[in-house]
C-alpha positions as CSV (number, residue, x, y, z in Angstrom):
1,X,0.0,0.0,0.0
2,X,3.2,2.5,0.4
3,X,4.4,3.3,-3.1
4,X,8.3,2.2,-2.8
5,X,10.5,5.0,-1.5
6,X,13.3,4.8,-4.2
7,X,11.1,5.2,-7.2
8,X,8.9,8.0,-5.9
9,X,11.9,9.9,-4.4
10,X,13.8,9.7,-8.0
11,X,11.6,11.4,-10.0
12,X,8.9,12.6,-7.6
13,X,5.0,11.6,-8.6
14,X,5.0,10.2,-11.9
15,X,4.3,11.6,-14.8
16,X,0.4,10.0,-14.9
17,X,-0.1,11.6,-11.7
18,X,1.1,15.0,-12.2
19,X,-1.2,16.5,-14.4
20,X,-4.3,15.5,-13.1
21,X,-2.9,16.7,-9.6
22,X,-1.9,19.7,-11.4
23,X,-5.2,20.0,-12.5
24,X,-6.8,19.8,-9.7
25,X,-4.9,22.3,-8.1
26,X,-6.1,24.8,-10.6
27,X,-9.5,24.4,-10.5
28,X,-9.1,25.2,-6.9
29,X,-7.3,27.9,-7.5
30,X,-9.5,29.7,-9.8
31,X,-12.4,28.8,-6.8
32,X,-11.0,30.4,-4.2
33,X,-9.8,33.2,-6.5
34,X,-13.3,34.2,-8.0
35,X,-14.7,35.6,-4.7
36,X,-11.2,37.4,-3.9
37,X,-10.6,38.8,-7.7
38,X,-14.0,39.9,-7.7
39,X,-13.3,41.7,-4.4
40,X,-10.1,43.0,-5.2
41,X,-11.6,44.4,-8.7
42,X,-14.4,46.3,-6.7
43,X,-11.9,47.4,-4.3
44,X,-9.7,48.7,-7.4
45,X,-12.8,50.4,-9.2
46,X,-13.9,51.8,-6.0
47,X,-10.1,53.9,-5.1
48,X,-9.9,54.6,-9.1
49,X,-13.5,56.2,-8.9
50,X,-13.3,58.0,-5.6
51,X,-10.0,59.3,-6.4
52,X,-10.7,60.0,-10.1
53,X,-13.5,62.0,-9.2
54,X,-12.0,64.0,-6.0
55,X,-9.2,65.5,-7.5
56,X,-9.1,64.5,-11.4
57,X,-5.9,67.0,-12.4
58,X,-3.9,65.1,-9.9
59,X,-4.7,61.8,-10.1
60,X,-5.3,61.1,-13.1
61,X,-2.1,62.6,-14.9
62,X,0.2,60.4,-17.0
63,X,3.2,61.2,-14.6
64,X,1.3,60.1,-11.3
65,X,-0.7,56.7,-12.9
66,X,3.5,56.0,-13.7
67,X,4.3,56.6,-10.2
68,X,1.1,54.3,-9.1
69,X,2.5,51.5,-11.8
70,X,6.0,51.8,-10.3
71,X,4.9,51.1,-7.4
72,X,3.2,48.4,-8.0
73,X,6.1,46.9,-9.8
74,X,8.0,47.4,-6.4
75,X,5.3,45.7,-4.2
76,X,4.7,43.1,-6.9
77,X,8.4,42.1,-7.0
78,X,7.8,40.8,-3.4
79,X,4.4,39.9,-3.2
80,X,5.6,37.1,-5.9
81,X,7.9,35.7,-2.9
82,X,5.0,35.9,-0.5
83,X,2.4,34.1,-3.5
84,X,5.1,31.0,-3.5
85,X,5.5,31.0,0.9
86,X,1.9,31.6,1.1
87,X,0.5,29.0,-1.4
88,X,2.5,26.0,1.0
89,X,0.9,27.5,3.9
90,X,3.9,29.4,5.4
91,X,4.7,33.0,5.7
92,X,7.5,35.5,5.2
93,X,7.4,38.9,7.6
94,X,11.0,39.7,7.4
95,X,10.6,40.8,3.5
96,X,10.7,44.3,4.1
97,X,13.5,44.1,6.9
98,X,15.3,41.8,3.9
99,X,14.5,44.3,1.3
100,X,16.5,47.1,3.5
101,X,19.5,45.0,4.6
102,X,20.0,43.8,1.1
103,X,19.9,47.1,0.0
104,X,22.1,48.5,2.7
105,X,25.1,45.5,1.8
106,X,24.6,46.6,-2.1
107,X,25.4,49.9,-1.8
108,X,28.4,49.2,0.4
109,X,29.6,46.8,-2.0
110,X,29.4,49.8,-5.2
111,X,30.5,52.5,-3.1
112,X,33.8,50.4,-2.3
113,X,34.4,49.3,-6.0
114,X,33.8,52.9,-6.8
115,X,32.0,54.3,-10.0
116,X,28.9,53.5,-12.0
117,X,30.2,50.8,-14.8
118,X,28.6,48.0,-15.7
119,X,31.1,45.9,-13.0
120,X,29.9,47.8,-10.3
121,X,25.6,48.0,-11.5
122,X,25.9,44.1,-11.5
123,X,28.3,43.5,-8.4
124,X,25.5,45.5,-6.4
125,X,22.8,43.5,-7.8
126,X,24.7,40.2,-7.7
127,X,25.3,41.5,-3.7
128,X,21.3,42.2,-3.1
129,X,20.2,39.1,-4.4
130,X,22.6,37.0,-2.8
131,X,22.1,39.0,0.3
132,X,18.2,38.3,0.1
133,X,18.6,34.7,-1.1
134,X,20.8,33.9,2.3
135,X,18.4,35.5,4.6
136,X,15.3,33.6,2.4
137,X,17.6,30.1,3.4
138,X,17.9,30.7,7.0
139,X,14.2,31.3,7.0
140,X,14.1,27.9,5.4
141,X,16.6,26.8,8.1
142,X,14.2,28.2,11.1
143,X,10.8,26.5,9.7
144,X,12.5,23.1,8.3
145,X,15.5,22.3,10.9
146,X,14.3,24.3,13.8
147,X,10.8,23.5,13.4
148,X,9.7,27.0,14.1
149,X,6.5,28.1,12.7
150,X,6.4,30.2,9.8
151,X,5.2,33.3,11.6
152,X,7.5,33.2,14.1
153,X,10.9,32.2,12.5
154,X,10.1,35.2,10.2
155,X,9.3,37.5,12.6
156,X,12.4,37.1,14.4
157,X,14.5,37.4,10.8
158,X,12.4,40.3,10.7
159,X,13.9,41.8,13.4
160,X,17.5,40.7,13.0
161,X,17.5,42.4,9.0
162,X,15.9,45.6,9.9
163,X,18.5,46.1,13.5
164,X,21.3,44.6,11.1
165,X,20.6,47.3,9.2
166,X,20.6,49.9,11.7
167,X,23.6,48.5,12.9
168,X,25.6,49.0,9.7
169,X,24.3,52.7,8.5
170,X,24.5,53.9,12.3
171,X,20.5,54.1,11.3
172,X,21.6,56.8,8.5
173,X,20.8,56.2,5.0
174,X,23.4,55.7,2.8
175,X,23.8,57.4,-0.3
176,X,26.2,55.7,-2.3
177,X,23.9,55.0,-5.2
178,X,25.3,55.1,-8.4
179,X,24.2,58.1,-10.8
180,X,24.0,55.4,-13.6
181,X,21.8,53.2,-11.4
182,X,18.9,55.8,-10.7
183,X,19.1,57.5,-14.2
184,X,18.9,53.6,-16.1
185,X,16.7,51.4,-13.8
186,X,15.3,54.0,-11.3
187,X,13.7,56.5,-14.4
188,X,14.4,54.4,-17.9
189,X,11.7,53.8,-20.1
190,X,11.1,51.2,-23.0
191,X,8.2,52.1,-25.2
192,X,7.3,54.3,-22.6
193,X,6.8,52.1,-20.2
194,X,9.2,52.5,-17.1
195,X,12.0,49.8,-16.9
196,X,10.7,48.3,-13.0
197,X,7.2,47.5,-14.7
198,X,8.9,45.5,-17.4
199,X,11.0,43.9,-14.8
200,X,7.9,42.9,-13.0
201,X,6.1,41.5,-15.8
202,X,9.0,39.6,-17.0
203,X,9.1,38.0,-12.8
204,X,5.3,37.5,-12.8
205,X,5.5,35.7,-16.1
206,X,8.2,33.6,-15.0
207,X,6.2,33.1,-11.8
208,X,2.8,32.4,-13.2
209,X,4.9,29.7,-15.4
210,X,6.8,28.0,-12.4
211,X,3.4,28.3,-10.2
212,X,1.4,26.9,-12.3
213,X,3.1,24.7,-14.9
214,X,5.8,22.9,-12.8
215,X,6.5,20.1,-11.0
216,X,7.9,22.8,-8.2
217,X,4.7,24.7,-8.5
218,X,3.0,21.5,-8.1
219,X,4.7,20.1,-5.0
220,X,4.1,24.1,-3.7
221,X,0.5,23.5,-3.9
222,X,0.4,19.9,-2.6
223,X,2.5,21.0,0.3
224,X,-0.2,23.9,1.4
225,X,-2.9,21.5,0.9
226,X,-2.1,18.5,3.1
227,X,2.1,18.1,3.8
228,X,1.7,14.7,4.9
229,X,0.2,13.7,1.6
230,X,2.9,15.8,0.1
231,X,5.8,13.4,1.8
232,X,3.8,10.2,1.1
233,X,3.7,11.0,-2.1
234,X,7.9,11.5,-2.3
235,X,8.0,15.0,-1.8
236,X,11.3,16.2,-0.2
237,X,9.3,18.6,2.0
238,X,11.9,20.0,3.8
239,X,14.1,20.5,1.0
240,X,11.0,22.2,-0.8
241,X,10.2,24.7,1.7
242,X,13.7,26.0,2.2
243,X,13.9,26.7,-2.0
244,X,10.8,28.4,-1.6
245,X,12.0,30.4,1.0
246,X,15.2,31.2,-0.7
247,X,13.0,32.1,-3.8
248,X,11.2,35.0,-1.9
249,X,14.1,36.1,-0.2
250,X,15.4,36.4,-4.1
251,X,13.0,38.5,-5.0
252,X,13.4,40.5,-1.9
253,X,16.9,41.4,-2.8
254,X,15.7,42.2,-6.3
255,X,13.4,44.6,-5.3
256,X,16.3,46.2,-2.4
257,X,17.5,46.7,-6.0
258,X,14.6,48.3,-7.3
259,X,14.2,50.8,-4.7
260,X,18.1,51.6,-4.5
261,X,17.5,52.8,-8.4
262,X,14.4,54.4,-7.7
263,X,15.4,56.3,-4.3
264,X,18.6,56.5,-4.8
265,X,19.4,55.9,-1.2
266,X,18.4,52.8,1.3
267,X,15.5,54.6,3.2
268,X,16.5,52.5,5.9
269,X,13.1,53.6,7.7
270,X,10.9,53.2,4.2
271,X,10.0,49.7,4.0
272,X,9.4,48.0,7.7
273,X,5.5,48.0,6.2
274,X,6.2,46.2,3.3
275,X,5.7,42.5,4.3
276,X,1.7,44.0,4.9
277,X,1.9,45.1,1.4
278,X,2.9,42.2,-0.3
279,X,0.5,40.2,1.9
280,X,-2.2,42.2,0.9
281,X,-1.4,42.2,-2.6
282,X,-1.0,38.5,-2.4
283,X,-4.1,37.9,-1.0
284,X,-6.1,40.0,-3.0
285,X,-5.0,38.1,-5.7
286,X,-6.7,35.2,-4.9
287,X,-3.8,33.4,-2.8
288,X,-5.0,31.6,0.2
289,X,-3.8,32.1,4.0
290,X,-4.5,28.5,4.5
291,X,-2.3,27.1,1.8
292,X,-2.5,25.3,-1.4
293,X,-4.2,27.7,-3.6
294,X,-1.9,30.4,-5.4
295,X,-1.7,32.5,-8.2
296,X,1.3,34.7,-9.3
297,X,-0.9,36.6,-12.0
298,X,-3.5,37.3,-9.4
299,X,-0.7,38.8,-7.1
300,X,0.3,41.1,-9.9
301,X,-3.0,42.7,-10.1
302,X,-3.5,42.5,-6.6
303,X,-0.2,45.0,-6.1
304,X,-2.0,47.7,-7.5
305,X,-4.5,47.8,-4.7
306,X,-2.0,49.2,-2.1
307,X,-0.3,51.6,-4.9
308,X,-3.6,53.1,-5.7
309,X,-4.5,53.5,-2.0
310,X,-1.1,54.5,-1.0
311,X,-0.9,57.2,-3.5
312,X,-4.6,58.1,-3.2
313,X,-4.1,59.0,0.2
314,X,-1.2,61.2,-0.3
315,X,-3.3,63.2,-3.1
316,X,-5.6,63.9,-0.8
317,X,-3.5,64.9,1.9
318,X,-3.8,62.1,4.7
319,X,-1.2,61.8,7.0
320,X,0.8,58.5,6.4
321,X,-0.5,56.8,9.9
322,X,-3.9,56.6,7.7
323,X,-2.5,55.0,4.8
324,X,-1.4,51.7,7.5
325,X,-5.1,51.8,9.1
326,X,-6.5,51.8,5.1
327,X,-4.6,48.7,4.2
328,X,-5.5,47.1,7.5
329,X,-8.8,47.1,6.8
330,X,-8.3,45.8,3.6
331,X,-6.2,42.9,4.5
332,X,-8.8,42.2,7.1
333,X,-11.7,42.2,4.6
334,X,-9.8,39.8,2.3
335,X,-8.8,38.2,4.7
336,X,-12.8,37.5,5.5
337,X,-13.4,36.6,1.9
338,X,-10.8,33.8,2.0
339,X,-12.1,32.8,5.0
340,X,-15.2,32.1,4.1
341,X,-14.0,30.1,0.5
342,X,-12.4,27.9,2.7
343,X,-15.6,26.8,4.8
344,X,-17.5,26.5,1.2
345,X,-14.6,24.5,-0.3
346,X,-15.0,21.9,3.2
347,X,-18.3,22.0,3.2
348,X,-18.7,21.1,-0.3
């Protein structure tokens, strides 16, 4: 009755299995994600409309729906981490704290080689990601090895990136940024379209296609579904999780690279919010708290909820406090739509 360990373990489920789990994994994906899309559209329409109307010859300029797409593109860059944790049932608070150390190592590393060639642009980017990916292991580490839960090992990572941080800038930005950096990446545009939103299109395409069209994006939805059917079935569970942690630390030190380009500068006390961001914009598109149900293309539309509302809020003059009690409420009434998929999904 136990399929043989050394078959399964060689080449995981077999290839008659795959696609109809595969299958079955999408269909309950798009389930759970009509009642959130359809939430997070009305949500979308809603902010577009009320800030539209209020204060049409700021809003809705070319220059500021850039700014809104931009970031998006940031948030989406790390909400595409979160869709991968989130859809095996895990989650990642230390992204923003990750995103700022990361950023804070890069810089170091280009102001010391000095200049803004090509040697230096991809030393600093080679240094944020491989910043990000370590800190994404060790969250791996903490959940797999240490058997802490999700929320927990992250928080504390959380907290060692962001006072790591401090501890290297003295809790001063540093502004080391190359010229070449913020003038290409940080304000470049391709057809007219900024280069950070062609970066995140080219991630969440790559995404969508490793979420949904993969064996690793299947064993990430079979491990959020039911873990133990994931190892009797010959997933390597442990060894999963930790690559999907690694992935959205990754993309956490991509985006440190995104924002160096766009601030020009770490903004060592910008980003502590953006783990609630991501989440939100995960969630909204259609990924479930509770695990096995993800979608990288949902995430990407769902990142423009907090850009809209972010900059929407600063149009009309809120002080940014406001802006952390909008998205709340948002994440909480997403949260209540998921909540309630899940019960009709178990009660079906």
């Amino acid at each position: 009755m136990t399929t043989p360990t050394t078959e399964v373990k060689s080449a995981g489920p077999d290839e008659d299995s795959a696609p109809p789990l595969r299958s079955v994994a999408l269909a309950a994906a798009w389930r759970n994600m009509k009642g959130t899309r359809s939430l997070a559209l009305v949500v979308l329409l809603v902010l577009l409309a009320v800030f539209g109307a209020a204060y049409p010859d700021n809003f809705l300029t070319a220059y500021n729906l850039r700014s809104v797409a931009i970031e998006a593109a940031s948030y989406c860059v790390l909400a595409i981490g979160m869709t991968f944790v989130m859809t095996t049932g895990g989650i990642d608070l230390s992204v923003g704290s990750v995103l700022i150390f990361s950023g804070v190592v890069g810089v170091k590393v280009m102001s010391a080689l000095g200049g803004g060639g090509p040697v230096t642009l991809l030393a600093g980017l080679l240094t944020t990601m491989a910043t990000g990916l370590a800190w994404g292991v060790l969250n791996g580490l903490l959940v797999t090895k240490a058997k802490l839960p999700p929320l927990i090992a992250t928080l504390a990572t959380l907290s060692a990136a962001g006072g790591g941080a401090l501890v290297l800038t003295n809790g001063l930005d540093l502004r080391g940024v190359p010229d070449s950096l913020v003038s290409g990446l940080g304000f470049g545009r391709f057809l007219g379209i900024p280069y950070t939103v062609w970066l995140a299109i080219g991630l969440t395409i790559a995404g969508a296609i490793v979420l949904g069209l993969t064996r690793f994006g299947t064993y990430t939805r079979t491990i959020g579904s039911n873990v133990e059917a994931a190892r009797r079935a010959g997933v390597a569970v442990d060894r999963h999780l930790i690559k999907v942690y690694a992935l959205c630390g990754l993309l956490a030190g991509i985006a440190a690279y995104v924002n160096l380009a766009r601030f020009s500068t770490t903004t060592v006390g910008g980003h502590t919010g953006d783990n609630l961001q991501a989440i939100v914009a995960t969630v909204l598109g259609g990924t479930s708290l509770f695990g096995g149900v993800g979608s990288v293309l949902g995430t990407a539309f769902g990142s423009l909820i907090p850009a809209v509302l972010s900059n929407g809020l600063v149009i009309i003059g809120l002080q940014p406090f406001w802006q952390q009690v909008a998205v709340g409420a948002v994440l909480a009434g997403v949260v209540y739509v998921d909540h309630v998929n899940r019960r009709r999904r178990t009660l079906r």
